[in-house]
N, C-alpha and C positions, 0 to 999 in steps of 0.2 A: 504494500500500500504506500504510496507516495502522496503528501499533502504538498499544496504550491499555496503561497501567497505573494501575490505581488501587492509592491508600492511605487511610490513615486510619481505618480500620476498628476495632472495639475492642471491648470490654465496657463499657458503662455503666449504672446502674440507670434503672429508670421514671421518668419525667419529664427524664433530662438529655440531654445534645444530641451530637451528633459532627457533623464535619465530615469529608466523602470528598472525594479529588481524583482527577484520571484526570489522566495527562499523555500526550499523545499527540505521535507522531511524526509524519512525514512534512508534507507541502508543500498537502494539497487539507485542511485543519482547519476553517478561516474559511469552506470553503465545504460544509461538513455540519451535518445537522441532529444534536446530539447528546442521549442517552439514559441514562435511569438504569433499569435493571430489578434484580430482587430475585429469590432465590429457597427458599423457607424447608425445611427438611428436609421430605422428603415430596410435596411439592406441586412444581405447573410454576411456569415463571416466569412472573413478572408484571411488567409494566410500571409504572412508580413516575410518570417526569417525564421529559419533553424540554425542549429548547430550540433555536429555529432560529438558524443563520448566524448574524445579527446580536444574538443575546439579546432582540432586541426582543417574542417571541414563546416563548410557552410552555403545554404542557398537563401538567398533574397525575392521578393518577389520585387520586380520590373520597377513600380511606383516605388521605392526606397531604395535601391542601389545608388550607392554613392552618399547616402545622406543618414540613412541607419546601420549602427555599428552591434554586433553582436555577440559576446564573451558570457563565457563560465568561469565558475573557483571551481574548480571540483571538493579542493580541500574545505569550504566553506558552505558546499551545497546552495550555489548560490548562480544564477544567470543576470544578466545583465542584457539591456537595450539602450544604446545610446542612440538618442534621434536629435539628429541638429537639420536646422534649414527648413523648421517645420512650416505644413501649410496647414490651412485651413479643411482642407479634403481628408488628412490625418486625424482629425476628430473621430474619438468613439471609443469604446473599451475595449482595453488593450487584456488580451488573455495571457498568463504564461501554460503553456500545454507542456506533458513529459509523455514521448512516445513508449509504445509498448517494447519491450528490451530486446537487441539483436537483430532490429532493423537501421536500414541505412539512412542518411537522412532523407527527410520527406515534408512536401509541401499540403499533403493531404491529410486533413480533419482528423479521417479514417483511421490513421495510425498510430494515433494518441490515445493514454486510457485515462488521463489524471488531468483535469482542469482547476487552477485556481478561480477565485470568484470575478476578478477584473479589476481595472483602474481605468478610472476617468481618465482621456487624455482629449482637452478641449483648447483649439488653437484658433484665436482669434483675428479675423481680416482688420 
């Protein structure tokens, strides 16, 4: 069983940056693929950024390459989103997801078993 909570969530205007964390519990952490997904008023969710086991490995989705940064601690059970150059279209709660163990990484829902509750991330025009 894996628990995630994220924070860091906030209001900022266009162009500034936030930092989200997820801290997750339990013992199998180091060995998940972990997930950023989003989801804005109205619309499904969308998959943002992973990253595998090791950090060594990561995919972005299209709208945030270049502008969202994505790290683990393993030692500290801990994930990170760095998002600078925010826009306005970025708004919406931001999920941390931890995939099911001994898959590679993945941009698909599907593949996650553990969702934290969300954070507001609302970026203002």
């Amino acid at each position: 069983q894996v628990q995630l909570v994220e924070s860091g969530g906030g209001l900022v205007q266009t162009g500034g940056s936030l930092r989200l964390s997820c801290a997750a519990s339990g013992r199998t952490f180091s060995s998940r693929v972990m997930g950023w997904f989003r989801q804005a008023p109205g619309k499904e969710r969308e998959f943002v950024v992973s990253v595998s086991e090791s950090g060594a490995s990561t995919r972005y989705a299209d709208s945030v390459k270049g502008r969202f940064t994505i790290s683990r601690d393993n030692a500290k059970n801990s994930v990170y989103l760095q998002m600078n150059s925010l826009k306005p279209e970025d708004t919406g709660v931001y999920f941390c997801a931890a995939a099911r163990q001994f898959i590679s990484v993945t941009d698909s829902a599907n593949g996650y078993d553990y969702w934290g509750q969300g954070t507001q991330v609302t970026v203002s025009s």
